[in-house]
N, C-alpha and C positions, 0 to 999 in steps of 0.2 A: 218242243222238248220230247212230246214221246215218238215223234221220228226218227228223233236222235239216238233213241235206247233202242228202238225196234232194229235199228239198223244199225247197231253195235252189239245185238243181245247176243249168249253162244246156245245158239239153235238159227234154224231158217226160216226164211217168214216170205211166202210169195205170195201175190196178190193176183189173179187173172180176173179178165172179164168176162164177159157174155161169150165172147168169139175163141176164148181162152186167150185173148190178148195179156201178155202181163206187164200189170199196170206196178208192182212192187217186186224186187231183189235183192234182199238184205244183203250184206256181208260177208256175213256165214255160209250164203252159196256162192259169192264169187271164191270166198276161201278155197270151199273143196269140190268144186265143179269146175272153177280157171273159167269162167263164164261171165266177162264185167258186166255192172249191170246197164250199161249203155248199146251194150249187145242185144240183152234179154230184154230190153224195152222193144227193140224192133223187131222180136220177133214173136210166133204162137208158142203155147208151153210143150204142146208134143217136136215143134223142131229143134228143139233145145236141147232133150238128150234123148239117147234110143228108149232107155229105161220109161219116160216121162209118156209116152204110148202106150202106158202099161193099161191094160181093159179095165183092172181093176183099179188104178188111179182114176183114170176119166170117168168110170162111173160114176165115182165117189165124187167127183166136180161137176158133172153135169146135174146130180141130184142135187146138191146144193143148189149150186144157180137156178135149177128149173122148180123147185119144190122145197126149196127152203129147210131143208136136210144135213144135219152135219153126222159124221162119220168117222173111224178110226182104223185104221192098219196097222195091224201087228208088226211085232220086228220081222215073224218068219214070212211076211207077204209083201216085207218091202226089199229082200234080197236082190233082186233085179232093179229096180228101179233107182238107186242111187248108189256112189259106191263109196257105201260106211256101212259095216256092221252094226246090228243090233238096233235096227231106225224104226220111231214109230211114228209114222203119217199120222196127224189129225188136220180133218178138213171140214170146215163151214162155213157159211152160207154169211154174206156181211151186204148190208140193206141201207145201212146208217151215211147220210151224208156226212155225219160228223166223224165216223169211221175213216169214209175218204178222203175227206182231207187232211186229215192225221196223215195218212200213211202214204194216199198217193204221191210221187213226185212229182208234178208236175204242176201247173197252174187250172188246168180246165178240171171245172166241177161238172160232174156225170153223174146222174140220176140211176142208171142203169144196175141189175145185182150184181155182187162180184162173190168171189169164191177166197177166202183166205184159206191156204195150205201150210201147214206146223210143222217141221220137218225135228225131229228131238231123238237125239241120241239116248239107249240106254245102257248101252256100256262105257266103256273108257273115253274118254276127251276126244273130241275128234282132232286128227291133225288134219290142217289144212293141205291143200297140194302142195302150193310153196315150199313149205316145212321137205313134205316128203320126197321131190326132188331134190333139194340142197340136201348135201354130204351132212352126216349127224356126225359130229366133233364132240365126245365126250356124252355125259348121262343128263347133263343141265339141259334148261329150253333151249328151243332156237330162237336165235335172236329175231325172227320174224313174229314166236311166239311172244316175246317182251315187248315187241313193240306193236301187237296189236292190244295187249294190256293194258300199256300204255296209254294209246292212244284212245282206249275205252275209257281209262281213269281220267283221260284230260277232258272229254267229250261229259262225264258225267258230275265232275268236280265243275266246271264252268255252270252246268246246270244248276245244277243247287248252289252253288256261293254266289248269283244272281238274286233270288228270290228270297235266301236266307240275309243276304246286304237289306233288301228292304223290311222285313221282319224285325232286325236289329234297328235300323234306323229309326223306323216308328216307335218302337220300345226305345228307345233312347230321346228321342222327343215327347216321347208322352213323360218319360219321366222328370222332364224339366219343367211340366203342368202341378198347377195345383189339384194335390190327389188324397183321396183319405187313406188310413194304411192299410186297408185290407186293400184298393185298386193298386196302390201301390207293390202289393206282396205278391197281384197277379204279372203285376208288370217286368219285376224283378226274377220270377217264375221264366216270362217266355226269353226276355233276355238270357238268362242260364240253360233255356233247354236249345235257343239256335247257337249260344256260345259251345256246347257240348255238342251240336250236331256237325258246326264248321271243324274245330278243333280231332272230330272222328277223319273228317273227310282231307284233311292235313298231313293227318296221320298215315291212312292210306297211302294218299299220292307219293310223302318222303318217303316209306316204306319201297314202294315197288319200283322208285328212282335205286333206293341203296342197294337192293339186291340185284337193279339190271347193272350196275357200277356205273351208273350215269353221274352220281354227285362227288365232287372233287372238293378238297380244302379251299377255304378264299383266303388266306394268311395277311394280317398285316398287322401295325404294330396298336397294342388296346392296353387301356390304363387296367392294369388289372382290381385293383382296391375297388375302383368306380363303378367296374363293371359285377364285382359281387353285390355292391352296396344296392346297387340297381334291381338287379333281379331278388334279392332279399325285399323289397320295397314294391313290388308287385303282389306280397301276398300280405303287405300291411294291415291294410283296410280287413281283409278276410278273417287274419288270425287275431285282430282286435274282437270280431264281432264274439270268434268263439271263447275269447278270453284267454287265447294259445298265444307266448308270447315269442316273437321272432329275433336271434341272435345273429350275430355276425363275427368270427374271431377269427383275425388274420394276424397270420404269424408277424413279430418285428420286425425280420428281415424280408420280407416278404417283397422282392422287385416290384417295384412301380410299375413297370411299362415290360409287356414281353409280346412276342408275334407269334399268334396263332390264328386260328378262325374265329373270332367271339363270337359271331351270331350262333355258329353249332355249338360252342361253349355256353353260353345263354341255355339254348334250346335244350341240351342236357340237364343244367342246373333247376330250369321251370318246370322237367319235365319230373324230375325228383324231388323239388318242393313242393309243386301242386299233391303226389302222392301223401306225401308228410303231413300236410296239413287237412288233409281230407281225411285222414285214420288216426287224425290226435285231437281229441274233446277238450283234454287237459291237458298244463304243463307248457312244455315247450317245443320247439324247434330252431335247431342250428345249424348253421353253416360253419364250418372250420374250413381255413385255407392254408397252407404253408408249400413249400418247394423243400427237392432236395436232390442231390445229384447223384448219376450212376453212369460211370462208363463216359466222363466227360458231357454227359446228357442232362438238363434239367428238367424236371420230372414235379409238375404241377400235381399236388393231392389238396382235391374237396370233398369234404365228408360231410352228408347230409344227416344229421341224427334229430328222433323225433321220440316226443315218451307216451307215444299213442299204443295201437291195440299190438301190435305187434305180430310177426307170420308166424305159422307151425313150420316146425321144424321138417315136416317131407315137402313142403310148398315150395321152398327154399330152392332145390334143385331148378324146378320150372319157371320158376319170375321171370327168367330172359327169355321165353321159349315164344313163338309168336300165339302159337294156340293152345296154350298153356291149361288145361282145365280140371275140376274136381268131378269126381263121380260119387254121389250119395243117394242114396235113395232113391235110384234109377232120373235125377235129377242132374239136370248137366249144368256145372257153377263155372262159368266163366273163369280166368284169372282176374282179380276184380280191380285188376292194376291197368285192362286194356289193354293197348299198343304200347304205351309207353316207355315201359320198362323195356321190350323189346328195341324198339325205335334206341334208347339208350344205348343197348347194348352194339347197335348197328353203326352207331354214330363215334363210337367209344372206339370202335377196331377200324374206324375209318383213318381216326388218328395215330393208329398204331399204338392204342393207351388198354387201359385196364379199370374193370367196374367188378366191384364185390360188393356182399352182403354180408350184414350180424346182425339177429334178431333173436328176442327171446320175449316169448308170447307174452302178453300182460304189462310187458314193460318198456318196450319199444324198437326201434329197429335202425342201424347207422349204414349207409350206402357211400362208399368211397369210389371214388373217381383217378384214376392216376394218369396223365396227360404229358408227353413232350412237349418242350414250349421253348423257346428261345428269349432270351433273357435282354434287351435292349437297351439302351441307355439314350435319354431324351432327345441330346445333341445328332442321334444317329437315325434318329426316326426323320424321313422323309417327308415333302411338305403335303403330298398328297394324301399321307396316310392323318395327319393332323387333323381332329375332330374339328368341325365347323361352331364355333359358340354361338346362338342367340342370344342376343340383346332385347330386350322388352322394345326397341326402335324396331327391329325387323319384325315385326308380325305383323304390319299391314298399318293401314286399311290399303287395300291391294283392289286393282280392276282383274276380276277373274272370271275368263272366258270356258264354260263347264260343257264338253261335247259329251252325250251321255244320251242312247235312244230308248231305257228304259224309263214311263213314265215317273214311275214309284220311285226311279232314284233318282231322276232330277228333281224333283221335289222335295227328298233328303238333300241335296247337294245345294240347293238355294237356299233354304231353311237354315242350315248348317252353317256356312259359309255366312248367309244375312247376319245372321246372329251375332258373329263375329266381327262386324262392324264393314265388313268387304262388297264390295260394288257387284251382282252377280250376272254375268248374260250365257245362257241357254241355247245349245242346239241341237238337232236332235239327230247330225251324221258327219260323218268328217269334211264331204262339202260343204256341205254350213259354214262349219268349222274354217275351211280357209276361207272363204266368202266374206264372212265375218272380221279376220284379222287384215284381209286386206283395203276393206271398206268403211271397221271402224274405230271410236278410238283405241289407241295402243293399249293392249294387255300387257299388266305386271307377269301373270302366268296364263298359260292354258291346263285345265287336267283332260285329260283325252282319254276316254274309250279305247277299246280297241276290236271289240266286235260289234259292230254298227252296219245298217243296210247304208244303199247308194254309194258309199265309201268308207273304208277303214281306218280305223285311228293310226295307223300304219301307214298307208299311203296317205291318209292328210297329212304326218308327220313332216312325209319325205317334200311334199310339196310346199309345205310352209317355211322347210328349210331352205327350197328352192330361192325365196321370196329374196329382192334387194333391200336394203337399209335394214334399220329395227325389227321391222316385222318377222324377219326371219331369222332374227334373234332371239326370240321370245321362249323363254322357257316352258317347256312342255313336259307335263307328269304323267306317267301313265295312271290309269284306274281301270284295274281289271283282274277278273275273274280265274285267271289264268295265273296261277303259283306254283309252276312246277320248274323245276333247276333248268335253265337255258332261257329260260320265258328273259329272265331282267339284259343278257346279251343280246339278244333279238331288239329285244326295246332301246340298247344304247346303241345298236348299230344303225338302227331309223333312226335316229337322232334325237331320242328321247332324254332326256335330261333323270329321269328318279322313277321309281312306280310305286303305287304303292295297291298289295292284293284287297280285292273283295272279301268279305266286307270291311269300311274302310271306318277304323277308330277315330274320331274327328280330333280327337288330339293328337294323334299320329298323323294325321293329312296336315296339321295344321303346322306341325312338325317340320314334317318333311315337303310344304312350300315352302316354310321359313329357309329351310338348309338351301331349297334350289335356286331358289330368287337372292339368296345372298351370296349363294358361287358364281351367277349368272352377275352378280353386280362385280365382284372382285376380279373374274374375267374381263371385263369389260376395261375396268381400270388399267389393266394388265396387259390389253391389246392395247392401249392408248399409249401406253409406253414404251412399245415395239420400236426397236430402229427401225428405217427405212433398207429390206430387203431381207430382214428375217422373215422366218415361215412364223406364221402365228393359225392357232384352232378359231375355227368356226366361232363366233356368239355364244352359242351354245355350248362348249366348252364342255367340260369333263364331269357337269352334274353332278351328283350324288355317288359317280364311282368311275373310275381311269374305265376310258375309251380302248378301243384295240387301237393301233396306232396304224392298221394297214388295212385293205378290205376282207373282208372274209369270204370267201366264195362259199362257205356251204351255209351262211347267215343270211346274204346278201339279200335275197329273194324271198327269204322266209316270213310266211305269215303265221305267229303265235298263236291264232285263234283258229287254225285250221289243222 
């Protein structure tokens, strides 16, 4: 992990040895040097650039290494030496076996000193060369600069919703222990502080997705009534405890069934009742839903109102702002609303809709939502788009084959899974994984990893597909750390059946096997009924969401976890 940060941080970080061999190349200097670091491993640090022969750099390196000395240069002494304004060298001295192997790339462990070099801008951002070569089109980043954002937010969101999966896991098994209520209140504590920690880190990654214009509507057709009632019943439990009671009022006419994106509809509505109910001690909270039409257009309004503390009235302007903040008393107040409200507001003009406020301090505050939606009628909805029901007969007991190489969460994942009455076998990388399916008895599912050593959940995928008979029918779930918009197309283009993000709710896992193992069973029926010479899909079939129907050359190849 902190290889992983060092070598995505925005600053440089080299690493020489004794001989000035350099054993580290962050990023940051391939960025603006154009210097891969496959290069700079083969060579010494003065052939690298003229600058890097500077007297005064090598001093500064050779004291470290010889005499154990660290050191600093000024922005005005590093003019010469690299070419970014305003740079200040710091350089010392690193001794620590456990240093190098953090940092080193490579497998051989070296006893010998080495010399860490800090390369840190103190003016303006650096751009990278890339960047400064390609034509600048307008005053926005370069899309070189989003997507090494990006690919920093992918690279540190996998990290933590790793560790944070197993945090929650153990808090959620310990609270199925008999406990007295104070271990209880501690348990319930860390479960809310890693729920608060993922849910920040969520926030981020849909964020810097919506502003690079990576996230697109997924449209299809959602019982609307069902799906208010749903997200109102998320914050059940919550607003019982504070005695806040939770409403639902849908207009009478109100269409049953209409096509838009419900999951970003969802993701709106929790993100505006979680607010609600966390700033109301008393009283209530409501949901109001009704339609009404403009310009031939129907035009969805949900109004969240709440009879909590209420906003002041200058706050008012910045609730949608992303860094919205108060200044008092030389003391800097946050928006104490988060991402949220922003994330809302982002989410809101994706759909080409509209989000207002009314607040008046002491008495509470009503957030409306207004939405394009298309209005559908049962007979017109598509079979694909038709919710899967569970039957209390589909939830198992199931043989479930769990490929997963962190120890901490095979341990959640057999525990979890045992408990539930289900058969569990364990391995610990995607050859296992095929190994296993093809050696032993038939699995109901597999949940697959998808950053695993020796092999990836990805390529075991493809090879399992490979497989003759059953076994290469076998339903496969993803389980993985990787939740950013394109990750779920990647996974059904390896032949992945459903995913579901770290960390993983065990009622939502248990869920979302139920739905794949019963599309995988109705498929199955459905190819046995094929005439002789129609085209029929894979076993595998169309999961938990329609397949591309053709290859995709820029998916094709693509590993999610890289």
């Amino acid at each position: 992990m902190l290889q992983e940060i060092v070598n995505n941080a925005n600053m440089g970080f080299v690493v020489v040895g004794p001989k000035l061999d350099v054993r580290l190349w962050n990023k940051w200097m391939v960025q603006v040097t154009g210097i891969e670091a496959e290069v700079a491993y083969c060579r010494n640090l003065p052939d690298l650039l003229p600058g890097f022969n500077s007297k005064a750099l090598l001093d500064r390196v050779e004291r470290a290494l010889q005499e154990g000395m660290s050191s600093t240069l000024a922005p005005h002494e590093t003019k010469d030496i690299v070419p970014v304004s305003a740079m200040e060298i710091m350089v010392q001295p690193l001794r620590s076996k456990h240093h190098l192997h953090a940092l080193k790339p490579v497998s051989e462990m070296m006893a010998d000193a080495l010399c860490l070099i800090q390369f840190k801008s103190r003016g303006a951002a650096v751009v990278p060369q890339a960047a400064v070569a390609a034509p600048m089109e307008g005053a926005g980043a370069t899309p070189e600069a989003h997507h090494a954002r990006l690919q920093f937010l992918a690279t540190v969101s996998h990290q933590i919703r790793t560790p944070v999966n197993g945090v929650l896991g153990v808090a959620e098994l310990l609270a199925s222990t008999p406990l007295s209520p104070e271990q209880r209140k501690y348990v319930d504590l860390i479960a809310k502080s890693g729920q608060a920690l993922l849910n920040f880190i969520n926030e981020m990654a849909e964020l810097s997705h919506l502003e690079a214009g990576l996230v697109e509507l997924e449209t299809r057709a959602a019982d609307l009534p069902e799906l208010m009632q749903d997200v109102v019943d998320l914050f059940a439990t919550a607003g019982s405890h504070k005695g806040v009671k939770a409403f639902v009022d849908l207009a009478p006419d109100l269409p049953r069934h209409v096509r838009t994106d419900p999951q970003k509809v969802r993701q709106i509505l929790v993100n505006l009742l979680s607010n609600a109910f966390k700033y109301t001690d008393r009283g209530r909270v409501s949901l109001e839903v009704h339609t009404s039409e403009s310009d031939g257009q129907t035009i969805l309004h949900m109004s969240v109102s709440d009879t909590g503390v209420g906003i002041p009235k200058e706050r008012i302007g910045g609730l949608f702002e992303k860094l919205a903040m108060d200044v008092k008393g030389g003391t800097r107040l946050y928006n104490r609303t988060g991402l949220g409200l922003f994330l809302c507001k982002e989410l809101v003009d994706l759909f080409g809709g509209e989000i207002s406020v009314r607040s008046t301090l002491g008495q509470g505050s009503t957030f409306t939502v207004r939405l394009p939606v298309e209005v559908v009628e049962k007979d017109d909805i598509a079979p694909e788009e038709q919710p899967l029901r569970i039957r209390a007969s589909d939830s198992g007991p199931w043989q479930v084959l769990v490929a997963e190489d962190n120890p901490v969460n095979q341990m959640l994942f057999r525990k979890s899974l045992e408990q539930q009455g289900h058969k569990v076998t364990v391995v610990g990388n995607g050859q296992e994984a095929v190994t296993a399916v093809q050696v032993r008895e038939p699995y109901d599912i597999i949940l697959m990893d998808i950053t695993m050593p020796v092999m990836d959940g990805l390529e075991a995928t493809a090879l399992i597909r490979s497989l003759a008979g059953p076994q290469g029918q076998t339903p496969i779930l993803a389980l993985t750390a990787h939740a950013m918009d394109g990750d779920r197309e990647k996974f059904l283009d390896a032949g992945m059946d459903g995913y579901q993000s770290k960390p993983v709710d065990p009622a939502a896992l248990m869920d979302a096997m139920a739905k794949v193992i019963l599309q995988h069973r109705q498929n199955l029926r459905g190819t046995a009924t094929t005439a002789p010479g129609q085209s029929e899909r894979r076993g595998n079939g169309q999961g938990n969401w329609p397949r591309s129907q053709g290859p995709d050359p820029q998916h094709g190849n693509d590993r999610a976890d890289r």
